[in-house]
C-alpha positions as CSV (number, residue, x, y, z in Angstrom):
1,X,-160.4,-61.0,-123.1
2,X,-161.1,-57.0,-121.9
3,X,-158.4,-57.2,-120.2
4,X,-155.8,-59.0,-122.4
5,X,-157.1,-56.3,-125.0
6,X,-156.4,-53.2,-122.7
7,X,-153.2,-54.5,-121.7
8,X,-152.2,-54.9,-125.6
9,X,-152.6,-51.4,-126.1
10,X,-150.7,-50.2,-123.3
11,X,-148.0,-52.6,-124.8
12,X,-148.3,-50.9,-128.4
13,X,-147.8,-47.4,-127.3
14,X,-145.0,-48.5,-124.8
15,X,-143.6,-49.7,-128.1
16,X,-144.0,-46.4,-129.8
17,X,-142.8,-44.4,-127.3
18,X,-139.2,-46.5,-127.3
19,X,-139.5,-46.8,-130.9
20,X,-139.1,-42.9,-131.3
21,X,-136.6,-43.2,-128.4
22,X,-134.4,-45.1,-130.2
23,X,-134.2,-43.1,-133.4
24,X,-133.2,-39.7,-131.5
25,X,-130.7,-37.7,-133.0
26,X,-127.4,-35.5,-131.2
27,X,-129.5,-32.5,-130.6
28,X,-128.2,-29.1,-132.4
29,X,-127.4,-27.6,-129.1
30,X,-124.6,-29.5,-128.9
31,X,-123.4,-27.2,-131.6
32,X,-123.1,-24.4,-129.1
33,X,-121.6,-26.3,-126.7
34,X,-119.0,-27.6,-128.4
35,X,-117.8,-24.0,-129.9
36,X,-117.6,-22.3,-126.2
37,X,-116.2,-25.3,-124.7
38,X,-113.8,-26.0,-127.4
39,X,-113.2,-22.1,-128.1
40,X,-112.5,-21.5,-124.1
41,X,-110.0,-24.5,-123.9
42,X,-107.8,-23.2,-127.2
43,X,-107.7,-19.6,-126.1
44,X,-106.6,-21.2,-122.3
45,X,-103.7,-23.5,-123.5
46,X,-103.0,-20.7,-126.0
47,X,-102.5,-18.2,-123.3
48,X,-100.6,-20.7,-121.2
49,X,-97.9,-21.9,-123.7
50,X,-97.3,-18.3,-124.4
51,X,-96.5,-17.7,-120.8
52,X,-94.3,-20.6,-120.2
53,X,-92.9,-19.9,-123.5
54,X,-91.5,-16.6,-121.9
55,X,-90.5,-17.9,-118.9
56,X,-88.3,-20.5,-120.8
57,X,-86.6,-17.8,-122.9
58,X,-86.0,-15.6,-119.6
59,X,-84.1,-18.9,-118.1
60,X,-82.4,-19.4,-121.7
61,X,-84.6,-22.6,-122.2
62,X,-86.1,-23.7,-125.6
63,X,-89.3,-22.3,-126.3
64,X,-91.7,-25.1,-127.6
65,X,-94.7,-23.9,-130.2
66,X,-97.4,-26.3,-131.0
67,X,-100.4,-25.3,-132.9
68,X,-103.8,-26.5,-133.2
69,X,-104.1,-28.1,-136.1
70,X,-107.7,-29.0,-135.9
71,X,-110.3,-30.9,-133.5
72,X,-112.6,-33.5,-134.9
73,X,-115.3,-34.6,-132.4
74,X,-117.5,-37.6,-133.1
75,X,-120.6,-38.2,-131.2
76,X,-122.6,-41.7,-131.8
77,X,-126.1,-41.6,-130.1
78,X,-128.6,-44.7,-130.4
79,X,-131.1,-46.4,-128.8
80,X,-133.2,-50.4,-128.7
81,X,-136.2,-50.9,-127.0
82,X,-137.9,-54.8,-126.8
83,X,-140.7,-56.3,-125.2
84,X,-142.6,-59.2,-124.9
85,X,-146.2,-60.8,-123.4
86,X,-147.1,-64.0,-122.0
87,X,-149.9,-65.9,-120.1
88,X,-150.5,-64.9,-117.0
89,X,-150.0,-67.6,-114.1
90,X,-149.7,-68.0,-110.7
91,X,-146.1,-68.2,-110.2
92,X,-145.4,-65.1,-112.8
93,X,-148.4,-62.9,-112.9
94,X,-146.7,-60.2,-115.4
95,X,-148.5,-60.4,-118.4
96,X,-145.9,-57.9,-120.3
97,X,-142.1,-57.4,-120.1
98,X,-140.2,-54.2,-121.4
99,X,-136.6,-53.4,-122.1
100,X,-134.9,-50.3,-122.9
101,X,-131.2,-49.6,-124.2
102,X,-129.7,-46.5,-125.0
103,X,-125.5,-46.1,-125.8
104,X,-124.3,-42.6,-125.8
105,X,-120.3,-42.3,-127.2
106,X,-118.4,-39.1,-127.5
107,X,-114.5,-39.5,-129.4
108,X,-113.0,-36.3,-129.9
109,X,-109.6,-36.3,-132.1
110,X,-106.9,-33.3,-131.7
111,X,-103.9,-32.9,-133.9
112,X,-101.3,-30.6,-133.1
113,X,-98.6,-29.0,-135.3
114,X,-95.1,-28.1,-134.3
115,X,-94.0,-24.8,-135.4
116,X,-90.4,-25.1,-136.9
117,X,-88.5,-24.8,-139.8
118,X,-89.3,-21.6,-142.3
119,X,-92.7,-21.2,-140.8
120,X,-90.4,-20.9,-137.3
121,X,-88.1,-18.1,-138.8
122,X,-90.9,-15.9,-140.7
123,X,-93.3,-16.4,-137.6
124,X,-91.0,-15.2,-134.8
125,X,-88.2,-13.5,-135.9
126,X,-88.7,-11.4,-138.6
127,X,-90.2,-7.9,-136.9
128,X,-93.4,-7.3,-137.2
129,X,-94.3,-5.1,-140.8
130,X,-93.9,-1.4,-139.5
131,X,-97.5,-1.2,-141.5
132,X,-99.1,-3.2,-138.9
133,X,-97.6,-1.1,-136.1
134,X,-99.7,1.9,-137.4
135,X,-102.8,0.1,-138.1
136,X,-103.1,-1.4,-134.9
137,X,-103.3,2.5,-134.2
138,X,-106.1,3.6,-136.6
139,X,-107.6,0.6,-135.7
140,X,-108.4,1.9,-132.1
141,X,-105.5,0.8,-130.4
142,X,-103.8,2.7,-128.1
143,X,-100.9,4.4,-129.3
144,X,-99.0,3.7,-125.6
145,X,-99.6,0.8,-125.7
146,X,-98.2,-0.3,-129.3
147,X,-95.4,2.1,-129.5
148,X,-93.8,0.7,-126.1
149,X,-94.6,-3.0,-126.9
150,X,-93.5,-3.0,-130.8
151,X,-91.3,-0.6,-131.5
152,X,-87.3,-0.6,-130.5
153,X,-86.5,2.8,-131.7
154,X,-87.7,5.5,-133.7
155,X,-85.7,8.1,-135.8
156,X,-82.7,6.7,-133.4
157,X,-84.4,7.1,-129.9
158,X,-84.4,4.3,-128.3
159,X,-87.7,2.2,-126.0
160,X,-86.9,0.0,-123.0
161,X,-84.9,-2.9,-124.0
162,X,-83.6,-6.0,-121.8
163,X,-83.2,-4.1,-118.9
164,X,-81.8,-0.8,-119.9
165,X,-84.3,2.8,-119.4
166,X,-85.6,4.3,-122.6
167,X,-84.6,7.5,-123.7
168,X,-86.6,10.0,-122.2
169,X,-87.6,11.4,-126.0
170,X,-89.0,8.6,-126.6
171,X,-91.0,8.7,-123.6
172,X,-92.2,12.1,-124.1
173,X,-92.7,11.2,-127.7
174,X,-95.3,8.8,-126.5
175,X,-96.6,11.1,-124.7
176,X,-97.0,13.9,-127.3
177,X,-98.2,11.1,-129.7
178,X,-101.0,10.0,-126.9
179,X,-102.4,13.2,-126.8
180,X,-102.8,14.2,-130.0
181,X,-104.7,10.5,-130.8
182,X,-107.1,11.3,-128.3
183,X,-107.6,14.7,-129.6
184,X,-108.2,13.2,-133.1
185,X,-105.1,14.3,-134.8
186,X,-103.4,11.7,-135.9
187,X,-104.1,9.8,-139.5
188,X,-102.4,7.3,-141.4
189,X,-103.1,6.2,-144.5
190,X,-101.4,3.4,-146.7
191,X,-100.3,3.7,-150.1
192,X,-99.5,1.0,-152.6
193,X,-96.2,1.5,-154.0
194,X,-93.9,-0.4,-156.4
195,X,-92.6,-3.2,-154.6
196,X,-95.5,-3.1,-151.2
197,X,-97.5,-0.8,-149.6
198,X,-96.3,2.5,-147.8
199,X,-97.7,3.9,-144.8
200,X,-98.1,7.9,-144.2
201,X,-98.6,9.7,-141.0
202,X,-100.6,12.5,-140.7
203,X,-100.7,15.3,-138.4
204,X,-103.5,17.8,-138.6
205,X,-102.5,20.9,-138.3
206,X,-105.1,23.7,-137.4
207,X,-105.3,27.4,-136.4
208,X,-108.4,26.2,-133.9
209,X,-106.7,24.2,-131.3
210,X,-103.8,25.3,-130.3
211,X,-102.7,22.6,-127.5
212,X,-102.8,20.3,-131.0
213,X,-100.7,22.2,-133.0
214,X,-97.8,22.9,-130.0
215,X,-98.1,18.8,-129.9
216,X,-97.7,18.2,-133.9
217,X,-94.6,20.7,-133.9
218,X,-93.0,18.9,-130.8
219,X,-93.6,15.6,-132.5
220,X,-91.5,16.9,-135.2
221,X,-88.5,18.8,-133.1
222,X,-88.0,14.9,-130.9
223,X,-88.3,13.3,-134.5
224,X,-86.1,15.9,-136.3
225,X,-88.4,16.6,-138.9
226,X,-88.9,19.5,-141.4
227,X,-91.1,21.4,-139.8
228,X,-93.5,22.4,-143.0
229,X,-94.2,19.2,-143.7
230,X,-97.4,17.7,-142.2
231,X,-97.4,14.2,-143.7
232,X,-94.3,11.6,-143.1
233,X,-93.3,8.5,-145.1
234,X,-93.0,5.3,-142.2
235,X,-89.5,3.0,-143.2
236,X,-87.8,-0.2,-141.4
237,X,-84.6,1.1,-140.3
238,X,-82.5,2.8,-137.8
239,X,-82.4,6.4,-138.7
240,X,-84.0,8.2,-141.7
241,X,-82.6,9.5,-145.2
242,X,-84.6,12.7,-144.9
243,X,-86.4,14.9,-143.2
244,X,-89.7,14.3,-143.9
245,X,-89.0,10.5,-143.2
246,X,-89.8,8.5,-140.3
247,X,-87.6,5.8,-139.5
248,X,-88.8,2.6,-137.3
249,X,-87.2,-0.8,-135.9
250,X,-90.2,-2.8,-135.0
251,X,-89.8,-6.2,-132.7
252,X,-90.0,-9.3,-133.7
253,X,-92.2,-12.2,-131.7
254,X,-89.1,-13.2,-130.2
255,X,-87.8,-10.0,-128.9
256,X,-91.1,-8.9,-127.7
257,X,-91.2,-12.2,-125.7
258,X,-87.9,-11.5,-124.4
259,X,-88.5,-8.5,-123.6
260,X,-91.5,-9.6,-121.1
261,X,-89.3,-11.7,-119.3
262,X,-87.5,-8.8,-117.5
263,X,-91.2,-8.5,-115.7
264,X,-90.9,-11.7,-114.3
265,X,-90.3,-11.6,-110.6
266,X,-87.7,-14.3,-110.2
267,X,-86.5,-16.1,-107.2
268,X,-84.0,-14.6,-105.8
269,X,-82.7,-18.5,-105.3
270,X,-82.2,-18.6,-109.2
271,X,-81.1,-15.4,-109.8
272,X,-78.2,-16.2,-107.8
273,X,-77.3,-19.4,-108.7
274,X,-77.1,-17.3,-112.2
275,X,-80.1,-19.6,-113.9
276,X,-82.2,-16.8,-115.7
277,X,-80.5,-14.2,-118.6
278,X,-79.1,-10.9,-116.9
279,X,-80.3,-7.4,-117.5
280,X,-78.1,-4.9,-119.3
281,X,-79.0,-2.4,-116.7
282,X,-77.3,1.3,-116.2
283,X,-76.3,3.5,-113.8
284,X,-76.9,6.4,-115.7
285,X,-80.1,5.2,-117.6
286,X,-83.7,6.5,-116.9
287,X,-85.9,3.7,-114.8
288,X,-86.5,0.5,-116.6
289,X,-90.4,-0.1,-117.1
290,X,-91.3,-3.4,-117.7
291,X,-93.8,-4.6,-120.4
292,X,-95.6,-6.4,-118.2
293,X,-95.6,-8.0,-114.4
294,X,-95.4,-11.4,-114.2
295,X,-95.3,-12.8,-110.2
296,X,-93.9,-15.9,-109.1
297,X,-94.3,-18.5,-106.2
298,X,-93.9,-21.6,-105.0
299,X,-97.8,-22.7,-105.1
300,X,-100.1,-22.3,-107.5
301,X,-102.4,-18.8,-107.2
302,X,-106.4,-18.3,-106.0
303,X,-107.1,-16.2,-109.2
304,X,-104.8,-15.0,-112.3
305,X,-105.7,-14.5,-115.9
306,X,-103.2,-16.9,-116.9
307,X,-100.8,-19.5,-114.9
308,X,-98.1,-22.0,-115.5
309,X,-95.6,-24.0,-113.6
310,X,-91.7,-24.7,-114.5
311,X,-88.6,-25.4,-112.2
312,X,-90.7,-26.0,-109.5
313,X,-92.4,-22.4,-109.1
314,X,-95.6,-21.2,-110.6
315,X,-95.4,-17.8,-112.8
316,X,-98.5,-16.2,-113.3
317,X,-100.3,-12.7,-114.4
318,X,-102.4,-11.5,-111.8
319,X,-106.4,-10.6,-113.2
320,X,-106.6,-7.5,-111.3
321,X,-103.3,-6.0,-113.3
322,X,-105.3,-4.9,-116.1
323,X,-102.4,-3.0,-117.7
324,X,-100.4,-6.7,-118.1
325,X,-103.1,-8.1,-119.1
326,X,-103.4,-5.7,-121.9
327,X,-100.2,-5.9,-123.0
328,X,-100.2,-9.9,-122.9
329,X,-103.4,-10.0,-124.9
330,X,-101.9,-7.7,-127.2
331,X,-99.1,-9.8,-127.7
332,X,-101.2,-12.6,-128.5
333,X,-102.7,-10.6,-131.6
334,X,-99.5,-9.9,-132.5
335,X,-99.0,-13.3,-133.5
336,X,-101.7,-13.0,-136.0
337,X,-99.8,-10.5,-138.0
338,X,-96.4,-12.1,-137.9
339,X,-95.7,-13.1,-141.8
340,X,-96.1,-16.9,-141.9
341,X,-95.0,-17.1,-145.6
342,X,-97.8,-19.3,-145.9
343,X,-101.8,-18.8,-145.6
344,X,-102.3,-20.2,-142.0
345,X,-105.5,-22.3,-141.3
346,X,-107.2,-21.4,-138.1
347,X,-108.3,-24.6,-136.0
348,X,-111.5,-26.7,-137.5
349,X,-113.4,-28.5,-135.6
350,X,-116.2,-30.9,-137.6
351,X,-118.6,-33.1,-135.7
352,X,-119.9,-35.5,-137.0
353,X,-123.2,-37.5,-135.5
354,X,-124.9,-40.6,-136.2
């Protein structure tokens, strides 16, 4: 009977022990798990269909948008334990039999939304509000950078475009513009107005650094501006009504997509058979810069930031050209400010357990 009773109480803790087993939960550190992994995989296939996207329009194909719409990830954890005692014989000496059972399920459920129709139109091709393209600015961002991705002309001088050299006013207006941002004399500051909100640029003028103020007064002479004025009125258009107005064309998604496709380094095989859109290239215009270098090749690359195949070749970004990658990252928040004409949910992902 000792020994019947010992064994029992082995057999009731065994019990306990799969008992508590078999109520365990999803732990909460699946919660981190599932953000990175989930977060790493949008931002990849984001990157990727924007990629392909502009190496479909630079071979006059249809771009193809599809959104996340959300991510619903069910987990379903649960366990069953049994066991059992008998007599004790010669032929079956166990006294005490256990069983364990543990199901582990994991159903995760994407939808995707196309973008066409109005959302289409207001998304990619109305230009970008010439607001944004100055905020982007105060906001820390380079004014190189924006200007030369953004903008198509300003006050009627004229940025890279499919191909063709900017004018070289522009480029030294970049310049000029560069360097007095970094010397901390450059402001802009948004007004509402009847009707929407109005941005102002500010130039500081000062008797105390004098490489600043030879910049703000060359800013104005490329720009034509009245040179007493200090503070200039931003507008959408081609040239301006006055002189102490500033007068921008700003991109739209779909220009600024076109326009990175002059960087792609196409087969020479396609470019003579005439598959991919031509460049509107000039003798007598400066050097065309692209927005960004995009390589090609028939196999698939060791290491880029971003790659995708199409027509048989790969087309990639390389993650060493830090100056593409810039610009393609930038483009990607770009898309954020596009108008929508409609409050845009960002992806959810709910995950439930049980």
């Amino acid at each position: 009977m000792r020994t019947i009773s010992v064994n029992l109480g082995r057999l009731l803790g065994a019990l306990a022990l799969l008992a508590l087993a078999g109520c365990a939960s999803v732990p909460p550190e699946r919660i981190t798990t599932d953000r990175m992994d989930y977060g790493q995989v949008i931002a990849d296939s984001w990157k990727r269909q924007t990629l392909l996207n502009v190496v479909r329009l630079h071979y006059a194909d249809v771009p193809v948008f599809l959104d996340v719409g959300s991510i619903i990830n069910s987990y379903s954890y649960a366990g069953k334990a049994s066991a059992g005692a008998s007599l004790p014989s010669r032929a079956d000496p166990d006294v005490f039999s256990l069983g364990t059972e543990r199901t582990w399920s994991n159903t995760p459920t994407v939808t995707y939304q196309p973008l066409l129709g109005d959302r289409f139109t207001r998304s990619l091709l109305q230009p970008v509000p010439p607001p944004s393209v100055f905020q982007l600015m105060q906001g820390g961002w380079s004014v190189d950078l924006v200007l030369r991705t953004v903008v198509s002309s300003i006050n009627g001088l004229r940025n890279n475009s499919l191909g063709v050299g900017a004018d070289p006013g522009f480029n030294e207006l970049i310049e000029t513009l560069s360097r007095i941002q970094r010397a901390g004399g450059l402001g802009i500051r948004v007004e509402p107005r009847q009707g929407g909100s109005a941005v102002v640029i500010v130039l500081r003028r000062g008797d105390t650094n004098r490489a600043l103020l030879d910049d703000s007064r060359r800013v104005q002479q490329l720009l034509g501006l009245e040179g007493d004025v200090s503070e200039f009125e931003i507008t959408y258009g081609l040239l301006p009504r006055s002189g102490s107005e500033v007068a921008m064309l700003s991109r739209s998604m779909l220009e600024l997509m076109l326009e990175m496709g002059f960087g792609i380094e196409v087969p020479e095989a396609h470019v003579k058979a005439g598959r991919v859109l031509p460049g509107r290239r000039q003798a007598d215009s400066a050097p065309y810069t692209p927005l960004t270098r995009i390589r090609s090749g028939a196999e698939a690359p060791a290491d880029a930031y971003v790659a995708v195949p199409y027509r048989g070749h790969w087309y990639w970004i390389d993650d060493s050209d830090l100056a593409s990658k810039s610009t393609f990252t930038f483009l990607l928040i770009l898309f954020s400010l596009a108008e929508t004409g409609q409050s845009a949910a960002a992806p959810v992902v709910t995950v439930p357990s049980r």
